[in-house]
N, C-alpha and C positions, 0 to 999 in steps of 0.2 A: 652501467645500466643494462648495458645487453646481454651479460651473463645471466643476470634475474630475470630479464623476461623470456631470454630463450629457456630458461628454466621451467616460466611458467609456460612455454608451449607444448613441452615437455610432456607435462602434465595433462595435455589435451585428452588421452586415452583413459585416463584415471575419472577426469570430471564427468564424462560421460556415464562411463560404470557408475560412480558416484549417482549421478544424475537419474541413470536407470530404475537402481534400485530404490533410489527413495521416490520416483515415479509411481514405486507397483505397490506403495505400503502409502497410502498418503492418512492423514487424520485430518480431524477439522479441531477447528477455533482451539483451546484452550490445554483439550484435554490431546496431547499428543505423546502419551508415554514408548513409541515406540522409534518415534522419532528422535525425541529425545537421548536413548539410551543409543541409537543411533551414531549419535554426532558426538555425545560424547565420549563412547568407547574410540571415534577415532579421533579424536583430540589428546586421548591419553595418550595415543597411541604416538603421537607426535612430539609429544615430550609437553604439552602445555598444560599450564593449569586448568583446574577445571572447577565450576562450580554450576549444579547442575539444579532444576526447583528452581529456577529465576519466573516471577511470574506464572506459576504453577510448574509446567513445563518447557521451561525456556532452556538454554545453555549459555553460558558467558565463558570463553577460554582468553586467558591472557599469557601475552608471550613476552617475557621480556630480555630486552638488546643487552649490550657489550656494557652497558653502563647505567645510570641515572638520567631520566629527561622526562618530557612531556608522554603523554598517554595519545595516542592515536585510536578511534575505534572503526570497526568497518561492520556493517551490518547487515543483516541476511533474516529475511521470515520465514517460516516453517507450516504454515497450514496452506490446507486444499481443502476445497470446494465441494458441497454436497452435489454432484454431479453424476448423472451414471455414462461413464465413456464411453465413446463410440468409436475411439479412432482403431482398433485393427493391430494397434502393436503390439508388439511379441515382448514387449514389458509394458502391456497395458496394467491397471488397477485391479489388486487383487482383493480391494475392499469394495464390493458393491454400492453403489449408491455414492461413491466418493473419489475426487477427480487432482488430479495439479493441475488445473485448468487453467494457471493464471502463472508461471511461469518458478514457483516459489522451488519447487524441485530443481532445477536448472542456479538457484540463486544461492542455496544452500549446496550445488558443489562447487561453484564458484570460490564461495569463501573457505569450503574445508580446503579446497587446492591453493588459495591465497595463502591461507593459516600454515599447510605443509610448507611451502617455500620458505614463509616468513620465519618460520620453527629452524628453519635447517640454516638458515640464514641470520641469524639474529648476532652475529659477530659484525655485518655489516651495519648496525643501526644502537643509537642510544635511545634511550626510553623506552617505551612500553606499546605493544597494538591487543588492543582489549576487539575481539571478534562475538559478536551478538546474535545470536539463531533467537529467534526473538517466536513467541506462538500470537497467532491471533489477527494478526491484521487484517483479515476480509470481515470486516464490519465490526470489529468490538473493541478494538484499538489497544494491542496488545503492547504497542508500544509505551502507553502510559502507566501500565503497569510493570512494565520493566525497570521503567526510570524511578517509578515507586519504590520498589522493590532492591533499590541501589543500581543497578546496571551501568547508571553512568561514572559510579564512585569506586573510592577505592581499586586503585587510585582514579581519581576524576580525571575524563574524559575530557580532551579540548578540543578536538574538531573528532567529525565522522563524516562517514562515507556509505554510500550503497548505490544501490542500482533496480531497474526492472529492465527486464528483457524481453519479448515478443514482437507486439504488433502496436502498441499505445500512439507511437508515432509512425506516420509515414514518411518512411527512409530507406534506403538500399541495406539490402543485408551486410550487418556487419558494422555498421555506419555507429557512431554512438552522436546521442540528442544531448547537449548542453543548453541550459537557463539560469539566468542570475535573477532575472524579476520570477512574479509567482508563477508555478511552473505547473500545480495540480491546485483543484479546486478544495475549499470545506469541503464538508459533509454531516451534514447535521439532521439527524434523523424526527419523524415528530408523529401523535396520532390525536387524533380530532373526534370524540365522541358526542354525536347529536343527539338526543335524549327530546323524544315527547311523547304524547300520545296518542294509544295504538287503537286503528277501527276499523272496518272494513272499509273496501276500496268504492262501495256504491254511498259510502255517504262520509266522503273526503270532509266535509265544514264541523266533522263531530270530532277527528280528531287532530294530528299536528303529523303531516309530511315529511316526516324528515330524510327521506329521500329525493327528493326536491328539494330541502335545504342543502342537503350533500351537493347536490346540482349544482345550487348556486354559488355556494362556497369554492369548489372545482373552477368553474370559467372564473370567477371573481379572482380568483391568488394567480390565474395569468394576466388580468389586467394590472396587479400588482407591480408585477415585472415590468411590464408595459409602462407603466404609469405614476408610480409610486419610488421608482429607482430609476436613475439616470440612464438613458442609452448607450451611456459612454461605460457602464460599468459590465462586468460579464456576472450573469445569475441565472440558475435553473429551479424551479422549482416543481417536484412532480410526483404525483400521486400513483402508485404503483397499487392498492390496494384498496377498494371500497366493498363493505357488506352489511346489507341490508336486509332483512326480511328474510320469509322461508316459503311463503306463498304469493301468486298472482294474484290474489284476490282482497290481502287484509294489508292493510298500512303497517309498518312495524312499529316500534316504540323507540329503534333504537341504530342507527347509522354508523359506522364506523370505518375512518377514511386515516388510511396511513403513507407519506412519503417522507420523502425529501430534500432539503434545502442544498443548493450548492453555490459557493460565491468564490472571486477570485480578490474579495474586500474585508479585511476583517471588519473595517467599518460596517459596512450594508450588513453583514453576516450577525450582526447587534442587533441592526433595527429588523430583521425581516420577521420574528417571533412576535415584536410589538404591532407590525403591519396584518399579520395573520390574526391575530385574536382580534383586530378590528371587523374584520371581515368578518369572523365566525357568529364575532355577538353583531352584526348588525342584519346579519343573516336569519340568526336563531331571534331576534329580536321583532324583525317583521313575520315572522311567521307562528312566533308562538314557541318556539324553543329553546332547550337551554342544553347547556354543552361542556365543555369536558377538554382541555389542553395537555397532551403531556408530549411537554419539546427537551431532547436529550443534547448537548452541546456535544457534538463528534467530534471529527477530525480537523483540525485547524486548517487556513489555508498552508500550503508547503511553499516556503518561499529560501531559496537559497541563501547563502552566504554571499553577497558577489565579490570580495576580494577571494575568498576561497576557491570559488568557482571559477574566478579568472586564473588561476592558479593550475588547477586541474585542467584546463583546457591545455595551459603549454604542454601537462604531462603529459595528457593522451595526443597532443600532436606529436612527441615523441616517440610515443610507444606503436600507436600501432598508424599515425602517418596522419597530416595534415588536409589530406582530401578525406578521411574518415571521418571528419568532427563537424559533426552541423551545428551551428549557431541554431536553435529554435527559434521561430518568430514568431508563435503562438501557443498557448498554454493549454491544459486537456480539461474539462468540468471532469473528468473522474477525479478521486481523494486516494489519500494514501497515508499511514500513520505514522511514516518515515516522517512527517509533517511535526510530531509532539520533540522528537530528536534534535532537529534543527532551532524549535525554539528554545532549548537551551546549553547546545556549544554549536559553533559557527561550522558548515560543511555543506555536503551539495552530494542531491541525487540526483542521478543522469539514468539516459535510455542505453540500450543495448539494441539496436534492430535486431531480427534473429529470426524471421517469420521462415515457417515450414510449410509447405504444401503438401495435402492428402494426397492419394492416389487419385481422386477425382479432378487435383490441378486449382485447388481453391484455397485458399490459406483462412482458416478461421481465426476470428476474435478470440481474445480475453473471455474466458467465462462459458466458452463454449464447449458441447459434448467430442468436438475433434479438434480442439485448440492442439497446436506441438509447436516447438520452438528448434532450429536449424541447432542442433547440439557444436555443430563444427566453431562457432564462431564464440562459443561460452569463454574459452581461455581465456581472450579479450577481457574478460572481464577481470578477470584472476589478474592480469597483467597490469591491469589499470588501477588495481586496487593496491597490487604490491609495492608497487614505481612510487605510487602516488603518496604510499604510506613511509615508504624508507628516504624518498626527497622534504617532505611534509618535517619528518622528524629531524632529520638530517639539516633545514633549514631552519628549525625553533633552537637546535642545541647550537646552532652557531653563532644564533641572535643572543643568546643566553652568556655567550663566552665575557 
């Protein structure tokens, strides 16, 4: 085992480069052709297959071992964030208006340094590790259209793997966050169109207020939570967006209120759609208006594998040390589409701690115009991936014998 990971520590100078460069070039959502062409010229470049157009712009490389077995996949996102960066580095963003705000640069060299070990290595393992640069994950769920699109097939995938790195949990640098119950929340996006009649604002009783039904609707979906769902269950729900009108003077015709829903229950995460439209019509109902649902079912809750996840725990206490591995004992309402993966072959996504301080001595969030992530401690991840994936397989071909 310690030839492979000192391998992947190896590697440590590499991932950064790695890491740099697709920091200064980033794309968003879907359309990522430069990324793409990216990852897969160095995928050829390592001897693996390649097939490139997964999901529009995705990449799938598979690598296969010494012999016949089970398929292992390990998976890594590929978009950034409409953000215009502020952090000051000398491989800051040379796309305007667009950021790796959220750590996916850092996660994609991860895996291309996983992929080079595993490539050069593939005498030590049977079976197959299928690696997933997947597009799309910040809000459109790129991952469901990968699995569409085959990613998990040919040959079918039986467990995966990934990761997020930054700041998601509070932990010591370097530390990695474990969860076998649900670990990230749904996400289920929705917008609420109020529709009445519009009149000026000095003679309110001629028309229909629907900004004042927006009102009421607004405080009403938190007594929801409150009231309507157990206090034992975890649920957010929130309106990030309301617009009405164009003047101080005239009532509009027409309201329109978009958020949304986050639960750590697939149950609740059923009824909360049916709980909202209660509220909307009996809203619009005392007031005189009528209204308009459109709820999109997002990202699933992400709930681990827990035999898998028990599994990966011994690994990474071997690889990079048993004071490293935090048991979580709380879960994040942020979503993740790593979440669609998990519901159909059994695996486990875990944290990376890796929080980097600006020059000002402040470590930004997730999503932020000066988010950056400690690059030193990225191997780690490489190393957790590798171990995990050549024990993994190494353990199916011997149940198999």
């Amino acid at each position: 085992m310690r030839n492979l990971v000192e391998k992947c520590e190896d590697m440590k100078q590499q991932i950064i480069e790695w890491r740099r460069h697709l920091h200064q070039y980033p794309e968003i959502g879907f359309d990522l052709p430069e990324t793409e062409a990216f990852i897969a010229h160095n995928l050829r470049a390592m001897g693996v297959e390649v097939r490139e157009g997964v999901a529009e712009h995705g990449v799938v490389g598979l690598i296969n071992g010494k012999g016949p077995g089970p398929t292992f996949a390990i998976r890594s996102d590929m978009d950034a964030l409409k953000v215009v960066e502020e952090t000051g580095l000398p491989f800051a963003s040379k796309h305007h208006g667009r950021m790796h705000a959220c750590g996916h640069d850092g996660h994609m060299a991860i895996v291309l340094a996983s992929t080079k070990v595993l490539a050069e290595n593939r005498d030590s393992f049977a079976g197959n590790v299928k690696v997933i640069f997947q597009p799309a994950e910040e809000g459109l769920g790129g991952a469901k259209r990968v699995i569409a699109d085959g990613g998990l097939k040919n040959p079918a995938v039986e467990a995966i793997i990934g990761l997020h790195d930054g700041t998601l949990w509070d932990l010591p640098n370097g530390h990695v966050g474990v969860m076998s119950t649900p670990m990230m929340a749904s996400m289920d996006p929705f917008k609420i169109t109020i529709k009445g009649k519009g009149t000026h604002g000095a003679f309110p009783d001629q028309g229909t207020d629907v900004i004042y039904i927006g009102s009421l609707v607004m405080s009403t979906l938190q007594a929801l939570v409150s009231r309507r769902v157990s206090a034992l269950e975890s649920i957010v729900i929130s309106i990030g967006s309301f617009h009405a009108g164009t003047s101080p003077h005239i009532m509009p015709e027409e309201a329109v209120l978009e958020g949304g829903i986050r639960c750590l229950s697939e149950d609740v995460r059923r009824k909360i759609p049916i709980y909202i439209e209660e509220i909307v019509r009996g809203a619009c109902n005392g007031m005189g208006g009528d209204f308009t649902i459109e709820h999109e079912w997002g990202y699933p809750v992400l709930e681990n594998n827990p035999e898998f996840t028990a599994f990966f725990t011994e690994v990474a206490k071997d690889v990079i040390g048993e004071e490293r591995v935090d048991i979580l004992n709380k879960p994040t309402m942020g979503a993740e589409d790593m979440a669609f993966y998990l519901k159909e072959v059994p695996g486990t996504f875990f944290f990376l701690s890796s929080p980097k301080a600006m020059p000002d001595g402040k470590v930004y969030p997730h999503h932020n115009a000066r988010f950056d992530i400690d690059e030193d401690v990225l191997w780690f991840g490489t190393a957790l991936f590798v171990e995990t994936a050549r024990r993994w397989l190494e353990k199916q071909t011997a149940s198999n014998r």
